[in-house]
C-alpha positions in Angstrom: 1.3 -26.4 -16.9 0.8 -29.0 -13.8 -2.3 -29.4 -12.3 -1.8 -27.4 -9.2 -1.1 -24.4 -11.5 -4.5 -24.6 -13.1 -6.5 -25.5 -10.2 -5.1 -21.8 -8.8 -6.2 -20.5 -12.0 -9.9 -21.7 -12.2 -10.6 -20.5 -8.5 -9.4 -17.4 -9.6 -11.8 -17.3 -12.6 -14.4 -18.6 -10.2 -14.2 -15.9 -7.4 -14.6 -13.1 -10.5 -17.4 -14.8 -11.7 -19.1 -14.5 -8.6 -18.1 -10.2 -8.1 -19.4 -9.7 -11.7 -22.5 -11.2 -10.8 -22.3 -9.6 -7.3 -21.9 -6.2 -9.4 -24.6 -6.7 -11.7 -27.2 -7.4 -9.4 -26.3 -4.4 -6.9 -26.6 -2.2 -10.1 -30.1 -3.8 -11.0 -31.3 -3.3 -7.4 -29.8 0.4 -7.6 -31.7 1.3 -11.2 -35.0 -0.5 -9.9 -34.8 1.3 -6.7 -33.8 4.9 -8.1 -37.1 4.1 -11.2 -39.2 3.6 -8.3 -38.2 6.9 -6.6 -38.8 8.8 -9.5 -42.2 7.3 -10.7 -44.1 6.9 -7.2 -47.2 9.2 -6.9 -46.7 10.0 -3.6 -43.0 10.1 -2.8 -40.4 12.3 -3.3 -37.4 10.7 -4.4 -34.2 10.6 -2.3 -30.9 10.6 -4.1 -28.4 10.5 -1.6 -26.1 12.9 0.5 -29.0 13.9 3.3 -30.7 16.4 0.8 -33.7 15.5 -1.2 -35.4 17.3 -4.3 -39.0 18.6 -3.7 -40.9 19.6 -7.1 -42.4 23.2 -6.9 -45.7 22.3 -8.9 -49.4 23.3 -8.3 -51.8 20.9 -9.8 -55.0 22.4 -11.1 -57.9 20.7 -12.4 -59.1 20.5 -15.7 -62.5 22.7 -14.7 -60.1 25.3 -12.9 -58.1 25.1 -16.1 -60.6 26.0 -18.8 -62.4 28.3 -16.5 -59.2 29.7 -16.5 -58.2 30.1 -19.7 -61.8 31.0 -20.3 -61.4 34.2 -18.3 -58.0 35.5 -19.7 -60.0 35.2 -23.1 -62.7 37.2 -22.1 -60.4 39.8 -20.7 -58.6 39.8 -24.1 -62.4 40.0 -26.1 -62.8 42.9 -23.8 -59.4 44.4 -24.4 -59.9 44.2 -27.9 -63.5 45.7 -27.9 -62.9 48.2 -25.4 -59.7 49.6 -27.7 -61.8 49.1 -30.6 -65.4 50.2 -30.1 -68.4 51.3 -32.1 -69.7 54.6 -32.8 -72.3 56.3 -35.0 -72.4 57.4 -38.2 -75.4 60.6 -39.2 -75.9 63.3 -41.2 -77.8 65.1 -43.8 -78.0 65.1 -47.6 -78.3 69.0 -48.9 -78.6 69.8 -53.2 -76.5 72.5 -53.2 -77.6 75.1 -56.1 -81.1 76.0 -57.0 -83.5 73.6 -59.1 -87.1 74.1 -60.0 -88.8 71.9 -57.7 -90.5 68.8 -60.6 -94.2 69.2 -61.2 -96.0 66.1 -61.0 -95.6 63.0 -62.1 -99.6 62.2 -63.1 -101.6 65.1 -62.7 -105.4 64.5 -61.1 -108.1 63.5 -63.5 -105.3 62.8 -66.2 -105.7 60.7 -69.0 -103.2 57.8 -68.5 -104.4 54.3 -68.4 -106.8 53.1 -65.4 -107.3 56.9 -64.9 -109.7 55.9 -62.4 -107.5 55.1 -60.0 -104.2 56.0 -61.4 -105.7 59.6 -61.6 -107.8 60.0 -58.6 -105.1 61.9 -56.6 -101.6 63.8 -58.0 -98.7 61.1 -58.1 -95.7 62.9 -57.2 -92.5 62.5 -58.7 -90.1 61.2 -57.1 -86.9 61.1 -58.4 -85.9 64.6 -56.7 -87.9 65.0 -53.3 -86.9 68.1 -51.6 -87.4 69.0 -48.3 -86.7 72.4 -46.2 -82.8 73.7 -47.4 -82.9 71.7 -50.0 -82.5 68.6 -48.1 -83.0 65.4 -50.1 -85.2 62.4 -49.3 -84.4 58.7 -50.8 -80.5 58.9 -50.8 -78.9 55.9 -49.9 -76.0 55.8 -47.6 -74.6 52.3 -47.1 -71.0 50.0 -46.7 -70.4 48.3 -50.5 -69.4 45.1 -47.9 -69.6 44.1 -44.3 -66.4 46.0 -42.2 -64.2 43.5 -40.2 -65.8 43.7 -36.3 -69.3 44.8 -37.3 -72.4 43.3 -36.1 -73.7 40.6 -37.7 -77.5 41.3 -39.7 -80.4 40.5 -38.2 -82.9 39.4 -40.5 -86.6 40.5 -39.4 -89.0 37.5 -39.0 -91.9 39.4 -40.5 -92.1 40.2 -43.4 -91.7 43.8 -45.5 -94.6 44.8 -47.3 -94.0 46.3 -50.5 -97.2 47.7 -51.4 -99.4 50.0 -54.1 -101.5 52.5 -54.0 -103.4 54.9 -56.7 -100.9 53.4 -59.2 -97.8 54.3 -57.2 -95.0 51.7 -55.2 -95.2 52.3 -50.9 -92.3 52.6 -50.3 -90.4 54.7 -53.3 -86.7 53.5 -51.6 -86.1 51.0 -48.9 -83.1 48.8 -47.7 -84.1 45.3 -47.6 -82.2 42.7 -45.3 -80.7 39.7 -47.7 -83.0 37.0 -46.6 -85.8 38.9 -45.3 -89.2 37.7 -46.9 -91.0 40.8 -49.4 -94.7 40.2 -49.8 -96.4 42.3 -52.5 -99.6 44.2 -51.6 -102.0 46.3 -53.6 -104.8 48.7 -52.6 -105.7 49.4 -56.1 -109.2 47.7 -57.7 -107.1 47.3 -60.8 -103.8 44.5 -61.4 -100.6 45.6 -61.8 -97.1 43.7 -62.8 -94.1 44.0 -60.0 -90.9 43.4 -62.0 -87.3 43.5 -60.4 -84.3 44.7 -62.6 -81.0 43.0 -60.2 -78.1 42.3 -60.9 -77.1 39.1 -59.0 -80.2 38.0 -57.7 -83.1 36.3 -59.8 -85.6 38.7 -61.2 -89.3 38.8 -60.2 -92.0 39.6 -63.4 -95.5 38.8 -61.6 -98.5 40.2 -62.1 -100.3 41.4 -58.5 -104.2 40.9 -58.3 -106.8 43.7 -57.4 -106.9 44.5 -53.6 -104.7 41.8 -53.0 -103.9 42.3 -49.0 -102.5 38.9 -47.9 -99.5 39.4 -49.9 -100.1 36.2 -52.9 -96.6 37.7 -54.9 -93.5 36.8 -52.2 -89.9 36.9 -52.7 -86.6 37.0 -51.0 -83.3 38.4 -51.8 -80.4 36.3 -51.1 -77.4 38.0 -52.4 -76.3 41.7 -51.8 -76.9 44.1 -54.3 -73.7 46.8 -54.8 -76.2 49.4 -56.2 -80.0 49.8 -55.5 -82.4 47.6 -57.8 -85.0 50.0 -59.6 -88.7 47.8 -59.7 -91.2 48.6 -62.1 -94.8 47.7 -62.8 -95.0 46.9 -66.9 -99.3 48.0 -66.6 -98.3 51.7 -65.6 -95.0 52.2 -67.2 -94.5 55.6 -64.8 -94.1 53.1 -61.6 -90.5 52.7 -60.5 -89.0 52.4 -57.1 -85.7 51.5 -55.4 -85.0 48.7 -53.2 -81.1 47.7 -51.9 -80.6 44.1 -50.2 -77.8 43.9 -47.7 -76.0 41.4 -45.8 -75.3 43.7 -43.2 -76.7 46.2 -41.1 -74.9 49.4 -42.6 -77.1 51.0 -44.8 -79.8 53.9 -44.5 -82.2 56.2 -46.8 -82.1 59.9 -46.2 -85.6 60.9 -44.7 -87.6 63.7 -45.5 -85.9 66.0 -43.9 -82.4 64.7 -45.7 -81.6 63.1 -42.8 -79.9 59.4 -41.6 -78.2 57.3 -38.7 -76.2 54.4 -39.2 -75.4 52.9 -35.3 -73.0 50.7 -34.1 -70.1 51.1 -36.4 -66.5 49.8 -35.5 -64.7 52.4 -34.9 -61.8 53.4 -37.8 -62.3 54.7 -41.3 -64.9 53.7 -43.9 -66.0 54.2 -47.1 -69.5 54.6 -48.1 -71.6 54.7 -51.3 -73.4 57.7 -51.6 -76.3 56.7 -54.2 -79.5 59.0 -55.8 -81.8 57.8 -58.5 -81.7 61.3 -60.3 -77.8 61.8 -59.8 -75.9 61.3 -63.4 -74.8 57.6 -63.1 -76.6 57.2 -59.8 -73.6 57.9 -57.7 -73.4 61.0 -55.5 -70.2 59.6 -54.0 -68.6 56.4 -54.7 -66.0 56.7 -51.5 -66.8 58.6 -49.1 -63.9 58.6 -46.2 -65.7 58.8 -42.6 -64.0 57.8 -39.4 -65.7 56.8 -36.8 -64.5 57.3 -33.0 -65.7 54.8 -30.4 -68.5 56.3 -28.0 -68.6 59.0 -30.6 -71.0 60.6 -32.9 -69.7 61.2 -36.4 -72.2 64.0 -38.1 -71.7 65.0 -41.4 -73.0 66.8 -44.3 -73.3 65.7 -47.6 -73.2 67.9 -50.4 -75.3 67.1 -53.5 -74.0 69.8 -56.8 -77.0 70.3 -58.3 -74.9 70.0 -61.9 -74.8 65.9 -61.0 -79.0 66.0 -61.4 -79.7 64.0 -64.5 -83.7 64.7 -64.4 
């Protein structure tokens, strides 16, 4: 090839140089320019042909946010309560059948031991306390757990007295809030022994001093019990009463007039422990189905056959 040939050639190869390098820096302005567009805070970016793209967004702070999303959880917690709701649970406890009513437990001026006090006044017994139409005291009523939606328990900051008088326990049957604090009175001018039979929490075996008022013998319950505890007094072996911890707030003992009220329970269908010291067993019904209606008053009666007593 002569040299006029290849001087033709190399301002050829020259001239595309200079377009590919023409090119590429056209199409390095273009992609900086377009990135710019896109990624500037103020701007809207313009992408040719007279018409231009214009974002339909609504900022919205981060306060505005969570107060938000604060508000549309409320008004679901209030859906869900309103649909849900809480009603009340009462009734009565009636022995149906006839029973001779039981004579008493320590007759006055008996000869038991401290007769003295243990014998000034008639100690009833209390295992079957009848009131008018049969109604019967110191039945408990309560939830064997806590039911999903229910309150939580409030646990009193004074404490329960659990006291003794003329050789007998005050009260016979009480619920007792897990974690509420039990201090142990006496009245009597002679000492007694408060001993707790549980099943899952710790037992107490104490002896209680003479007129002690200020409650020397505490203890606490921290587990729930699934059947009342009976507590007796090894002194004065005809001592017994019934006490049932909780970890909830749906429990209750018949009155004397074989009456109760459980409040605030979510509304659906239960099932309740019916239990009596002097029932065969101690259960006067292990399920007993009760719905409960929100706003509403659920009122029942509760039959006690008198072929359960086991006196």
């Amino acid at each position: 090839m002569n040299r006029s040939a290849l001087s033709t050639i190399s301002k050829r190869a020259l001239t595309l140089l200079r377009i590919g390098n023409s090119m590429k820096m056209i199409f390095t302005i273009s992609s900086i320019g377009l990135l710019s567009a896109v990624g500037g805070c103020g701007g809207v970016p313009d992408f040719g042909g007279g018409a231009s793209v214009v974002p339909d967004v609504t900022y919205v702070s981060a306060s505005s946010a969570e107060s938000g999303a604060s508000s549309e959880a409320a008004t679901d917690v209030a859906g869900a309560t309103a649909a849900t709701g809480s009603g009340v649970f009462t009734g009565k406890v009636l022995l149906s059948g006839s029973v001779n009513p039981l004579p008493a437990l320590i007759q006055k001026g008996a000869a038991v031991k401290d007769m003295e006090v243990c014998a000034a006044v008639e100690t009833p017994d209390e295992r079957l306390v009848l009131g008018t139409g049969n109604s019967v005291q110191g039945v408990f009523i309560y939830l064997n757990k806590a039911p999903k939606g229910g309150k939580p328990l409030e646990i009193p900051t004074e404490a329960f007295s659990f006291d003794q008088k003329n050789c007998r326990f005050l009260p016979h049957c009480v619920v007792i809030p897990c974690g509420q604090l039990v201090k142990v009175l006496s009245a009597d001018t002679v000492a007694h022994n408060t001993h707790t039979y549980p099943q899952k929490n710790p037992s107490v075996n104490s002896g209680v001093a003479p007129e002690d008022r200020e409650g020397k013998l505490t203890f606490t319950y921290r587990k729930a019990e699934s059947v009342p505890l009976s507590i007796k007094c090894d002194y004065h072996t005809w001592m017994t009463a019934y006490q049932l911890p909780v970890d909830h707030p749906y429990a209750a003992v018949t009155d004397e007039n074989g009456q109760f009220t459980i409040p605030d329970l979510p509304a659906g269908k239960h099932s309740f422990i019916v239990w009596h010291e002097a029932a065969d067993g101690g259960f006067v019904e292990r399920k007993l189905a009760v719905e409960i209606k929100s706003g509403d008053t659920t009122e029942i009666q509760i039959d006690y056959p008198v072929d359960m007593l086991k006196l």
